[in-house]
C-alpha positions as CSV (number, residue, x, y, z in Angstrom):
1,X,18.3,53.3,32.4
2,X,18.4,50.0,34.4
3,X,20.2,49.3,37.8
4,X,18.4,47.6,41.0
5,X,15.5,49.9,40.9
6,X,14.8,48.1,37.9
7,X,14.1,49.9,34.2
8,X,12.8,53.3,33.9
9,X,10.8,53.6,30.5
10,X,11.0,57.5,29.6
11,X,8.2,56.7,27.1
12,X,5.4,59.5,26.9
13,X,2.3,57.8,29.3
14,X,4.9,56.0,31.1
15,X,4.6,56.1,34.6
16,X,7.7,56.2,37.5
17,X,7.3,56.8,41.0
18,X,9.6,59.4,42.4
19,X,9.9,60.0,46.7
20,X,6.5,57.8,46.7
21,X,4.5,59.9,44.3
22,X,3.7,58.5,41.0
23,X,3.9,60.7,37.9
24,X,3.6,60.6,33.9
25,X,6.0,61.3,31.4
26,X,4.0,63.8,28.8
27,X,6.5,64.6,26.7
28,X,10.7,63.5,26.0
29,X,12.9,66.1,24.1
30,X,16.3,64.6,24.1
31,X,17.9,66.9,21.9
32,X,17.6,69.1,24.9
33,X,18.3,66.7,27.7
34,X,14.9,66.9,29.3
35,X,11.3,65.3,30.1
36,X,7.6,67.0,31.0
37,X,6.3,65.3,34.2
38,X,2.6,65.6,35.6
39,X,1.2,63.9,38.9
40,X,-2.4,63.7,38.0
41,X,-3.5,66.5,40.6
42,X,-2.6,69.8,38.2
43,X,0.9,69.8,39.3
44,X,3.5,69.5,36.0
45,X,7.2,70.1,35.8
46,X,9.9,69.9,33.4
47,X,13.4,68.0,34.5
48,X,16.1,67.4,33.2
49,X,17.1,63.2,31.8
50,X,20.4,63.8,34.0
51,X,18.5,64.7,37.3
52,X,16.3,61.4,37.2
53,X,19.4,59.5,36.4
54,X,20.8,60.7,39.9
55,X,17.4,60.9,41.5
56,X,17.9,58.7,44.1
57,X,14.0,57.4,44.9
58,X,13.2,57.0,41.4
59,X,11.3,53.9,40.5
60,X,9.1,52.1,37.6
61,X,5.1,51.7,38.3
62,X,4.4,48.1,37.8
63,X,1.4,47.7,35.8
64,X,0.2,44.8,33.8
65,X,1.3,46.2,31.1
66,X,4.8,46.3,32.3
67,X,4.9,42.9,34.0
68,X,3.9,41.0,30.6
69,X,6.8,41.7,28.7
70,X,6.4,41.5,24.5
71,X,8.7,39.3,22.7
72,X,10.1,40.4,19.3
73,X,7.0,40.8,16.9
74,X,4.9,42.3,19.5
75,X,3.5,38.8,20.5
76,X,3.0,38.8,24.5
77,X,3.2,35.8,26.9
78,X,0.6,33.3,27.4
79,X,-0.1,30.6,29.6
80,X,0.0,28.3,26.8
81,X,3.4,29.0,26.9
82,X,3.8,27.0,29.8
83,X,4.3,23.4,30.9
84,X,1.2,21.6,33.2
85,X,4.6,21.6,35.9
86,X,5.5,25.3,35.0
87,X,1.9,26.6,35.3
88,X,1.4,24.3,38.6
89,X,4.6,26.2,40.2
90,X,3.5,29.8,39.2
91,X,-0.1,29.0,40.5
92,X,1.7,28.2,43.5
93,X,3.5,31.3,43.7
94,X,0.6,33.4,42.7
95,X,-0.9,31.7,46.1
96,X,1.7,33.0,48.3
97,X,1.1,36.7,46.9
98,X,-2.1,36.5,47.5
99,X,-2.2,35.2,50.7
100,X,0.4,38.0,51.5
101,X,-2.5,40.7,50.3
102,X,-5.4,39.2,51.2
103,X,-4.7,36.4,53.8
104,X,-6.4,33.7,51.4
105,X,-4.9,31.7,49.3
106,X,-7.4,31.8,46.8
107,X,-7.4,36.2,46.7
108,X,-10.8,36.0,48.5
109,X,-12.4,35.5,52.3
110,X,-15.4,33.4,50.2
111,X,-12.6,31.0,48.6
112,X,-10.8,30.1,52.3
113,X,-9.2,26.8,52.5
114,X,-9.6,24.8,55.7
115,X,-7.5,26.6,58.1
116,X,-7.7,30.0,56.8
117,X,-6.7,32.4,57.7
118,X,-3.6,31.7,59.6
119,X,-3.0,33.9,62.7
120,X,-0.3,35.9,60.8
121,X,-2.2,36.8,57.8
122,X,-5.4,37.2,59.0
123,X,-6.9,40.3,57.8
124,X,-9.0,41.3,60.9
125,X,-5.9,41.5,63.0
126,X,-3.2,42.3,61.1
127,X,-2.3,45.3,58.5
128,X,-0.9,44.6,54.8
129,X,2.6,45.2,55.8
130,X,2.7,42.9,58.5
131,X,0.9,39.8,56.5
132,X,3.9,41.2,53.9
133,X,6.7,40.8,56.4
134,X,5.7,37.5,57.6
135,X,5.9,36.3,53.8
136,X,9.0,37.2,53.8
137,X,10.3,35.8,57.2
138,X,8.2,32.3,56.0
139,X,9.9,32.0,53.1
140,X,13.4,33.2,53.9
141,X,13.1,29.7,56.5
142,X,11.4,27.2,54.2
143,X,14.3,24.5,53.1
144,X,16.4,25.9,50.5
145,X,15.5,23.1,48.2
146,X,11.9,23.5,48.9
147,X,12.1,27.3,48.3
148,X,14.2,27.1,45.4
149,X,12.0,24.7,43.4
150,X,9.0,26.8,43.9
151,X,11.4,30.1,43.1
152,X,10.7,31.7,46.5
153,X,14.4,32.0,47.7
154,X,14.4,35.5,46.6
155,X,11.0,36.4,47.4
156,X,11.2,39.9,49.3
157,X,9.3,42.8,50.2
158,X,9.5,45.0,46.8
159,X,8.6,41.5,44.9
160,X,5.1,41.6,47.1
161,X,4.4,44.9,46.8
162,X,5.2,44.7,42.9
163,X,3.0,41.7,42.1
164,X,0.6,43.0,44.6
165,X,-1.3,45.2,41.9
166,X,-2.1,42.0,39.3
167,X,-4.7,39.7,39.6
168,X,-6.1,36.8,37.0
169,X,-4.0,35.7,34.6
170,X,-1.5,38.6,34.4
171,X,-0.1,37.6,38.0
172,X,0.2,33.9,36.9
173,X,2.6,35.3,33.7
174,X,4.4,37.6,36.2
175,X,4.8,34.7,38.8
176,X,6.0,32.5,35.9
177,X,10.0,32.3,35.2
178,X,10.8,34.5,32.2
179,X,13.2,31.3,30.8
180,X,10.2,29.4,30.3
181,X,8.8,31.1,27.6
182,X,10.2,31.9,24.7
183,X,12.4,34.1,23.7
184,X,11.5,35.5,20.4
185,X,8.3,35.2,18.3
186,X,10.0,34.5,15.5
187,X,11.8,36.9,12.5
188,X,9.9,38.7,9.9
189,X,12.8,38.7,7.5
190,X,13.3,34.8,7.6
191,X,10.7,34.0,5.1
192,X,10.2,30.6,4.0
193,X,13.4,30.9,0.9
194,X,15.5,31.9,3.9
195,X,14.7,29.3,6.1
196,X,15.9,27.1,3.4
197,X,18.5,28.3,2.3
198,X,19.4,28.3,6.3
199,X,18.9,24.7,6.6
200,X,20.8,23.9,3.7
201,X,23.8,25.8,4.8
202,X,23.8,23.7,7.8
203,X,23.7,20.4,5.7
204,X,26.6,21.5,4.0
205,X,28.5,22.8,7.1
206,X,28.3,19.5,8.7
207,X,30.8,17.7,7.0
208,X,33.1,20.5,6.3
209,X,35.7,22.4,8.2
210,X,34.7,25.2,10.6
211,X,34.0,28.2,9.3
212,X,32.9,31.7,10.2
213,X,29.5,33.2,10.5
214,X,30.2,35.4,7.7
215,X,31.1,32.5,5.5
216,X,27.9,31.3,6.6
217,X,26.0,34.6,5.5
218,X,28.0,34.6,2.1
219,X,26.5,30.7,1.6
220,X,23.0,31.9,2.5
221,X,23.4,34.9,-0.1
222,X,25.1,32.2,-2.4
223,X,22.0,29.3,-2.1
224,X,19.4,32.4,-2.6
225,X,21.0,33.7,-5.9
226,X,21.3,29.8,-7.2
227,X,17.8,28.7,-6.0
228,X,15.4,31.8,-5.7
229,X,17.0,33.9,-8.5
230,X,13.7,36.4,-8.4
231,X,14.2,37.3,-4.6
232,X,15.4,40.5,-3.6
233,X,18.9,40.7,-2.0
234,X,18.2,43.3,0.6
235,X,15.3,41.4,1.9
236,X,18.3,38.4,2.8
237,X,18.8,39.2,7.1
238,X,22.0,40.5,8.0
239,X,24.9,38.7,9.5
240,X,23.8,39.4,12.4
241,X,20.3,38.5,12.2
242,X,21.8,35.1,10.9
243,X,23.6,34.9,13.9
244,X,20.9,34.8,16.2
245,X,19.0,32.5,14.0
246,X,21.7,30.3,14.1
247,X,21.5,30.1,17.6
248,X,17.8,30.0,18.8
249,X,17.4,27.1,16.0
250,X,20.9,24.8,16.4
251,X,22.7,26.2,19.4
252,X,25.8,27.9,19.8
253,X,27.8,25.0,21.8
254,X,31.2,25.3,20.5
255,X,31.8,22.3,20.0
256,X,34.8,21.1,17.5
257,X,33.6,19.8,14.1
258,X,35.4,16.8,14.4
259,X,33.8,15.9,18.0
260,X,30.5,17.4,16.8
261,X,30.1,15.1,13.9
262,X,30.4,12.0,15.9
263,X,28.1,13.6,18.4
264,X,25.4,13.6,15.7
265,X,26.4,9.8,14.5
266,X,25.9,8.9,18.0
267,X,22.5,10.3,18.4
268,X,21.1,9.3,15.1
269,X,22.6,5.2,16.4
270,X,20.8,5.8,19.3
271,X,24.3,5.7,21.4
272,X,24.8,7.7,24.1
273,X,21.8,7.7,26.1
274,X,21.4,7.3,29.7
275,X,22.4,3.8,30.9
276,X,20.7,2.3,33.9
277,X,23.3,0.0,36.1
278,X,21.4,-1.7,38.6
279,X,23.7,-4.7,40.2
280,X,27.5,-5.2,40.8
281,X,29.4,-5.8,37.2
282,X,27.3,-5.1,34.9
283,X,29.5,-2.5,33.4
284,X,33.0,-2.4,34.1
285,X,34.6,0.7,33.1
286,X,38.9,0.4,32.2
287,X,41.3,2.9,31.6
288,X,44.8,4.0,32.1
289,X,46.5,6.9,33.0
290,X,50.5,7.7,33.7
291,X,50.8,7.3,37.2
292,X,52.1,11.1,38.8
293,X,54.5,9.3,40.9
294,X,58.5,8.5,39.9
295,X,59.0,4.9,41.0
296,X,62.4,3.2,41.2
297,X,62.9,0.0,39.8
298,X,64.9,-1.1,42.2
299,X,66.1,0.8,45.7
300,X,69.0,2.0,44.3
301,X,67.9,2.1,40.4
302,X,67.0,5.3,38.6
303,X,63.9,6.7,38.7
304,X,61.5,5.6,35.6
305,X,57.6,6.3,35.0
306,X,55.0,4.1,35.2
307,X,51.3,3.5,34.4
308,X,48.2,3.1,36.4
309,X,45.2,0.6,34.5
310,X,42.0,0.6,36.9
311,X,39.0,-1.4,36.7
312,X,35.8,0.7,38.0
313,X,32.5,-1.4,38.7
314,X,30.0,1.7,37.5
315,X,27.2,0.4,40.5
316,X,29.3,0.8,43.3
317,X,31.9,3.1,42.2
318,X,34.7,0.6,43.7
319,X,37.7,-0.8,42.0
320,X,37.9,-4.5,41.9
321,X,41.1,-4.6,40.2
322,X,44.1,-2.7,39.0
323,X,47.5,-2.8,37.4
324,X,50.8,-0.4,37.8
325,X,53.1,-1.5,35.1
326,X,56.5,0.1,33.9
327,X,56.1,2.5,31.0
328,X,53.0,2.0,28.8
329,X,50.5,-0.9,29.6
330,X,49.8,-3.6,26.9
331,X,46.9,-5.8,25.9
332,X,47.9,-8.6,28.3
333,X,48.0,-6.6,31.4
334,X,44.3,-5.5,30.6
335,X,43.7,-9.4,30.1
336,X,45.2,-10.0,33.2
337,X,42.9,-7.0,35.0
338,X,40.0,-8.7,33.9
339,X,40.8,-11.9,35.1
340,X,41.9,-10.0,39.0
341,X,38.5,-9.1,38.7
342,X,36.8,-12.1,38.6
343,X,38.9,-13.3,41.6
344,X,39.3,-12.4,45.3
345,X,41.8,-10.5,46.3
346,X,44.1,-12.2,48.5
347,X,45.0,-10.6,51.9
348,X,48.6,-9.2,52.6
349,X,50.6,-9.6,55.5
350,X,49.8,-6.2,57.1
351,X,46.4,-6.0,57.2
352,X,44.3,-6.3,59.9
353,X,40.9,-8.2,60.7
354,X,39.1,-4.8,59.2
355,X,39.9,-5.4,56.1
356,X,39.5,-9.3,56.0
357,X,36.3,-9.9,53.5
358,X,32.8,-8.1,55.6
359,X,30.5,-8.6,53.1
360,X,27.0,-10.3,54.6
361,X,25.3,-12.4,52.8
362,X,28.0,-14.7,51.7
363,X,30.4,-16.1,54.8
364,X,33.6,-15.3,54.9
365,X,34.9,-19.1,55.7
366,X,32.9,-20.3,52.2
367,X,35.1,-17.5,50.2
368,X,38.0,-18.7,52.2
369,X,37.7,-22.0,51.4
370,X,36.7,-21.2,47.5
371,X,40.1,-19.1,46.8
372,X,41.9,-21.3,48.7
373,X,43.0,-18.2,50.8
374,X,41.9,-15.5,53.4
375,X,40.1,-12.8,51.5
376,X,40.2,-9.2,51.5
377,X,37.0,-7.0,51.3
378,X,36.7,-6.3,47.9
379,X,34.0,-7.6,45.8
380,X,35.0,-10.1,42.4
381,X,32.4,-11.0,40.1
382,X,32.4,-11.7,36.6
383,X,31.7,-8.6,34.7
384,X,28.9,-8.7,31.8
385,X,30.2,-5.3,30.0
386,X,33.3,-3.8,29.4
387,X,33.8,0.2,28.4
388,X,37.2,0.8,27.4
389,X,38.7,3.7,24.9
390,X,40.2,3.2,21.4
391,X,43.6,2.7,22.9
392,X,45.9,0.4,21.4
393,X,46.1,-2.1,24.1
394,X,42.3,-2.3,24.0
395,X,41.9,-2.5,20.5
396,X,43.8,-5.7,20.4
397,X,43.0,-9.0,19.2
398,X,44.0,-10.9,21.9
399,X,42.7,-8.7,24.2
400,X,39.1,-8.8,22.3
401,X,39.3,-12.8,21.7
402,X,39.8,-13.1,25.7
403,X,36.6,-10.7,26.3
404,X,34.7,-12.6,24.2
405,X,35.5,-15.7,26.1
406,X,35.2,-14.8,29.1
407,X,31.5,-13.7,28.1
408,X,32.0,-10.0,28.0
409,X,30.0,-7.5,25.6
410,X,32.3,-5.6,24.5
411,X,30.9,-1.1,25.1
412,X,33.3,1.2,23.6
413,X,33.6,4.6,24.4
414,X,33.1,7.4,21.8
415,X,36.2,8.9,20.7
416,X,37.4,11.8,22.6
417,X,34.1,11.4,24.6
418,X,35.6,11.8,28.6
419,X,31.9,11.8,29.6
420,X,31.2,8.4,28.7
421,X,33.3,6.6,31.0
422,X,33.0,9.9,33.5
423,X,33.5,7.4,36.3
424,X,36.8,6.3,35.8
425,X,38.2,9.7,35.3
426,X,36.5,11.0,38.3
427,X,38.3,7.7,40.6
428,X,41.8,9.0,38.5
429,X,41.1,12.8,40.5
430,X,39.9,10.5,43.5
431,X,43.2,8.3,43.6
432,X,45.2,11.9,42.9
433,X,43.7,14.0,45.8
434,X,43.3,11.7,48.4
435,X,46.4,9.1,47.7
436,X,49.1,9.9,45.0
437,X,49.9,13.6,45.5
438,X,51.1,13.3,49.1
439,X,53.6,10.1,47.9
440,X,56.8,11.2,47.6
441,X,58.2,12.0,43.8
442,X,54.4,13.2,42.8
443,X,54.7,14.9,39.7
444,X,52.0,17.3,39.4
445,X,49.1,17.1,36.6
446,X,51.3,19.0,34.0
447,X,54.7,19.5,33.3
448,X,54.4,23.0,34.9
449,X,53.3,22.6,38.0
450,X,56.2,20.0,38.3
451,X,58.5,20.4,41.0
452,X,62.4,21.0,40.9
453,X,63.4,17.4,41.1
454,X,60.5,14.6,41.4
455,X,63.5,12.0,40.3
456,X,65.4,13.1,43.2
457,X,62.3,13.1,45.5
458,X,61.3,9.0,44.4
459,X,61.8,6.5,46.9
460,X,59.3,4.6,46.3
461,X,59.7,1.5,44.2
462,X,57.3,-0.5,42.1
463,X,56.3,-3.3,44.1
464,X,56.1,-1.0,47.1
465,X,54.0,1.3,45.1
466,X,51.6,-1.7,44.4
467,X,51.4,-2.7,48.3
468,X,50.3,1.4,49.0
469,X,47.5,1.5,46.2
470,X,46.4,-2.3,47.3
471,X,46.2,-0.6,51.1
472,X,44.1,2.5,50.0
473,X,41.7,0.7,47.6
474,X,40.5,-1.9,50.2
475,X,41.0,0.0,53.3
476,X,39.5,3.6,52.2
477,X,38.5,3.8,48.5
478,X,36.3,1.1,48.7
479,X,34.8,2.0,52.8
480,X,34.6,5.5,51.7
481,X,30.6,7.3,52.0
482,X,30.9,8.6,48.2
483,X,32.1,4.9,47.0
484,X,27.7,3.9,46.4
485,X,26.6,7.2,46.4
């Protein structure tokens, strides 16, 4: 029985507190429905499992015992178990609860820090329930990064008087965050031929199609009959004990075979780990996606789709360059995004003086007189990396040849691998929330949440279209507080 009195163990010698008086449990008979309780002082009765279910005081004594739960084989928690960090925070922890029951720190008035004990803990002056109180009140107004990092967020009352009762070690494991530790010893039927025959079922599963756990189990029972002729059958775990091996060794991450394979290539390459940008083009990060918006090629043409090719500079989160072509782009309008990178961005009749080039450190009359032209404030530099995906108009020739003259190491992204060029996709949602759906014609993100007629709805046409995502790069993508963040 478990709810938010926490779990009642009907063992016989368990204890439970019922109405504030605590009582054993001498004796169970559930083919009857009822238990033999006894307080300790003579008294005994004999109630029925339904009555303590409704009971509504009912409660577990917290004893060590209790606290320190087993794991699997029997093997309790240690503080072995725990990381220099971990055992630093539960110390820490452990501090407060004592301080709440003793009004030191250390559990003892011989042990007092400098300072102790603080006027609402001190023992001469107040009572246990007060210094209790105030624990709580202190730690329900610490910072709620500060309290959740030492785990006090949801430090209460109950939680004091429950850890209250340990001391030593067994109040260290009890402050201690159960995830921490493990969460099985181990299992006693996965002997050292089942622990092979495990890991050579997951050799072979890796380069063949997705298949059940129970075709798993049927290949373990297969690799022990080939391999370990002499061992018994029924001593092979069950499916399900299989399954939960599976999982506390490899994971269960879902992942598709196909994606999960290249995962594994890319870790055993040593790709995919955690790139450090620290200055303005390092990496430049391109992509394309259909642009949500029906444009018109002309003011009275029909209304035609186009796509959107962005450049993303992954140290400031701005975009230097991009391109809105008709249709699909192709491998000389990428070639002609990298080179709008490497230049400044001209300024357009209708802007103003605040988006004229702001940029200290470099004077705006020496970029003028460079580009031959009044700039606007977006930054141009010549990028060192490219990321792009496999698509066609990356993959080309041309486009590759003009990378490698321009100097440019070339970074792909892993196939179907969103999360390595995560800043481009997240500008794409940027560009959509704050910019493209409130354009007339805006098509939605799928072809059901697409209006009754976008065609109808464009009026916007291509060079038009160009002149509005100009505006909003230079004027509020780039200024915005999340653009170097």
């Amino acid at each position: 029985m478990a709810g938010e009195r926490g779990l009642l163990n009907l063992a016989p010698g368990s204890q439970l507190r019922l109405n504030g008086v605590e009582w054993t449990v001498d004796a169970i008979e559930p083919q009857k429905g009822r238990f033999a309780l006894s307080d300790g002082e003579g008294r005994s009765e004999v109630r029925p499992i339904r009555w303590l279910i409704h009971h509504p005081d009912a409660r577990p004594v917290s004893t060590a015992a209790s606290l320190v739960r087993l794991a699997d084989t029997g093997q309790s928690r240690s503080l072995a178990d725990l990381t220099p960090d971990q055992l630093e925070l539960a110390r820490i922890r452990a501090e407060h609860v004592l301080e709440a029951a003793t009004g030191f720190r250390g559990g003892r008035a011989d042990r007092a820090r400098p300072g102790e004990p603080r006027s609402a803990y001190d023992p001469a002056t107040t009572t246990l329930g007060q210094r209790r109180a105030a624990k709580v009140v202190e730690c329900r107004s610490m910072p709620r990064h500060e309290a959740a990092r030492l785990g006090l967020q949801f430090m209460g009352r109950r939680t004091l008087e429950t850890l209250t009762v340990l001391r030593g070690e067994s109040l260290l494991l009890a402050c201690a965050d159960g995830r921490w530790t493990r969460r099985s010893g181990g299992h006693r039927s996965v002997t050292e031929e089942v622990r092979q025959a495990i890991f050579a079922v997951k050799a072979e599963c890796g380069d063949r199609s997705t298949i059940s756990m129970a075709a798993k189990h049927r290949l373990v029972h297969q690799f022990m009959a080939e391999t370990f002729k002499d061992f018994p059958t029924e001593k092979i775990p069950s499916r399900m004990t299989l399954t939960r091996v599976w999982d506390e060794w490899f994971g269960c991450t879902g992942a598709r075979a196909r994606y999960a394979r290249s995962a594994q290539a890319a870790a055993e390459a040593g790709v995919g780990q955690r790139l450090v940008v620290y200055r303005p083009g390092q990496v430049i990060a391109l992509d394309s996606t259909p642009l949500p918006v029906k444009l018109r090629e002309t003011v009275f043409g029909e209304a035609v789709s186009s796509t959107l090719t962005l450049g993303l500079d992954l140290y400031t989160h701005g975009a230097p360059a991009f391109r809105l072509t008709l249709e699909s782009d192709t491998s000389v309008d990428v070639a002609m995004l990298l080179r709008d990178v490497m230049l400044p961005l001209p300024m357009r009749e209708s802007w103003g003086e605040d988006m004229a080039w702001p940029y200290p450190g470099v004077p705006a009359d020496i970029v003028t007189e460079f580009a031959g032209h009044e700039v606007a404030a977006l930054p141009f530099f010549a990028p060192e990396t490219v990321t792009t995906d496999h698509g066609s108009s990356y993959k080309n020739h041309d486009l590759v040849e003009a990378e490698r003259v321009l100097g440019c190491n070339i970074l792909p992204a892993r196939t179907f691998r969103a999360s390595d060029k995560f800043a481009v996709e997240r500008a794409f949602r940027a560009f959509n929330t704050m910019l493209l759906e409130h354009l007339p014609g805006y098509t939605g993100v799928d072809v059901a949440d697409r209006g009754a007629d976008p065609e109808g709805d464009a009026v916007l046409t291509r060079s038009q279209m160009e002149h509005v995502i100009a505006t909003f790069i230079v004027k509020v993508f780039t200024d915005r507080s999340l653009c170097c963040s």
